[in-house]
N, C-alpha and C positions, 0 to 999 in steps of 0.2 A: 458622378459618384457611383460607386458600382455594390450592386446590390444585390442579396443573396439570393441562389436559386431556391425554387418553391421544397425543395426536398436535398438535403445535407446529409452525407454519412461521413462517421466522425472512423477516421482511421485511428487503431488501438495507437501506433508511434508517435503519431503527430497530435493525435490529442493528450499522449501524455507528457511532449514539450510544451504543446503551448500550456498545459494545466500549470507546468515547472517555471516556465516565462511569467507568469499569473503569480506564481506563490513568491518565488525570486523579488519584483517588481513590490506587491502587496510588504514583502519581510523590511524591506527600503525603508517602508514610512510605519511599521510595525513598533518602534519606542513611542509614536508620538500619537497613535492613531490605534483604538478600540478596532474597530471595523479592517483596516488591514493587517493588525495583530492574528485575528479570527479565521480572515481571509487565506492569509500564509498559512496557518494549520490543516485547513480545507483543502485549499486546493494542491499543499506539499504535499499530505499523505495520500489524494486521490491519483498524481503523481506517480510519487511510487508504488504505489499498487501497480500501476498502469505498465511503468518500467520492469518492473516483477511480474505481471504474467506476462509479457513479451517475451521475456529470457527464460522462462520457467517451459513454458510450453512446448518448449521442444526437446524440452526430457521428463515431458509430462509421464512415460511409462515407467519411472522410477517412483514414482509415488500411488500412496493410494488411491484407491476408487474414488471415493469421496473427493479426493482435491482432484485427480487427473477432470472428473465430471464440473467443477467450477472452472478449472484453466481452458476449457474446450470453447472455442467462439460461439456466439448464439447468433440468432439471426436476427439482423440489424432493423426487423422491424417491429416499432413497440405495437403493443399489444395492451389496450388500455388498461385491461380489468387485470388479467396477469401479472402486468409491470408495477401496478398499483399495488399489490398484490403479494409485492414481494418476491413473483415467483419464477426470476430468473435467477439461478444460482451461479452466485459469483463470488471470489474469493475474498475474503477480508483481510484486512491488513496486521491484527494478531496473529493470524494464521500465516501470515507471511512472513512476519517476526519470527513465528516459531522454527519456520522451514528455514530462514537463512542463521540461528542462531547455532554457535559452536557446540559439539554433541554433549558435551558435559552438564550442559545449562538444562533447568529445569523446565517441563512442556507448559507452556499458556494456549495451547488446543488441543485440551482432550480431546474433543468430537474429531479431531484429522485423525489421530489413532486409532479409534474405535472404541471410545465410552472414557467414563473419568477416571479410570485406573490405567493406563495404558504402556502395554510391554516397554520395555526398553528396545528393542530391536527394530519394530517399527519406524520408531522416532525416528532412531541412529540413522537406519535405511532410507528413510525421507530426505533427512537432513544433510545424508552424504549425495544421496542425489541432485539435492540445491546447489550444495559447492559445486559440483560437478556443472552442475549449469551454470553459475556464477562466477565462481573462481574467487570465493571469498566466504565466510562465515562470519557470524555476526558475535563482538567478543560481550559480555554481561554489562560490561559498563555502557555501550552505545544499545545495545537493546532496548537496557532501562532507561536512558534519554529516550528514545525512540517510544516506547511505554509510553513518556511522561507526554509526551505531545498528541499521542491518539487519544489520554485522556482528558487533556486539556478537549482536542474536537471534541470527543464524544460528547462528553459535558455542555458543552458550548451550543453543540449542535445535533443534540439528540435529549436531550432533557430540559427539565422545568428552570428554568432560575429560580433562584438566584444561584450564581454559579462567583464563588471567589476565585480571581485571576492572577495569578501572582507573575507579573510582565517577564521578571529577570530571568523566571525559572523557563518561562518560554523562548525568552531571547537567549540563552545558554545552552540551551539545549538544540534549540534550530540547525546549527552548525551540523548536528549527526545526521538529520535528515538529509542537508545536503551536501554531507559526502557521500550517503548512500545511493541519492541519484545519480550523483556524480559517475561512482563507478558505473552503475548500469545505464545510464545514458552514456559514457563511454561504450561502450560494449554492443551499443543500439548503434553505434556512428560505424562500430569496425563493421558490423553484420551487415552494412551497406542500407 
């Protein structure tokens, strides 16, 4: 049996297939199973985060201060009190909604513009930068699937229960999340 070395660094690509293998796997037994319905929201959207800043990163100078300073690598060693703490800045997956959605659509990250009223031009500029990185923008209706499944986790997994679940709307909606990897897990496979 072969058994892991005393100290593991987790690569940004590779851990966000296997997170995708994870969620993929867990969606399988997701009608019949509490616990892999939860699982597949977790570890889909940590997923594509993971897939989204891979791709984002390297047109990190088209976006603000604020996001180019979360897309930036940290140094892979935790740091108890810091990491506890909160206070490695990392991107979230709203904000990554917002950066890939079509310029038309309305902003769900004030704070990436620069406060809760934020220009028009910023956005636009973000948001054409993401295409530009992606090769795709995100149309209103898979956003809002996309919405509905970060709030399903958030809920799930960031607050108090009792949390109502309504299966179908998670099992309906699952699909947008994984065409979204799809594409950028394509896009990881061309970039070698």
């Amino acid at each position: 049996m072969k058994t892991l070395p005393e100290i593991l660094t987790l690569d940004t690509s590779q851990e966000a297939r296997r997170l995708w293998r994870g969620a993929r796997d867990a969606f399988q037994d997701a009608p019949d199973s509490l616990v892999a319905l939860c699982e597949s929201l977790d570890l889909g959207i940590r997923a594509a985060e993971l897939f989204a800043v891979l791709r984002l990163q390297e047109m990190k100078q088209g976006f603000p201060e604020a996001l180019r300073m979360h897309l930036q690598s940290q140094d892979p060693r935790v740091h108890w009190y810091r990491d506890a703490m909160d206070g490695v800045p990392c991107v979230q997956f709203r904000v990554l909604l917002d950066l890939m959605s079509n310029p038309e659509l309305d902003c769900i990250a004030m704070e990436l513009h620069g406060g809760s009223r934020p220009s028009a031009f910023p956005c636009e500029r973000a948001r054409a930068s993401a295409r530009t990185a992606l090769g795709f923008s995100l149309s209103g209706e898979d956003r809002d699937l996309l919405l509905l499944l970060l709030a399903y986790r958030n809920r799930i997994f960031r607050c108090i229960p009792p949390v109502e679940i309504r299966k179908e709307e998670v099992l309906v909606a699952f699909p947008a999340l994984a065409q979204l990897v799809g594409k950028m897990n394509t896009m990881q496979a061309e970039l070698g």
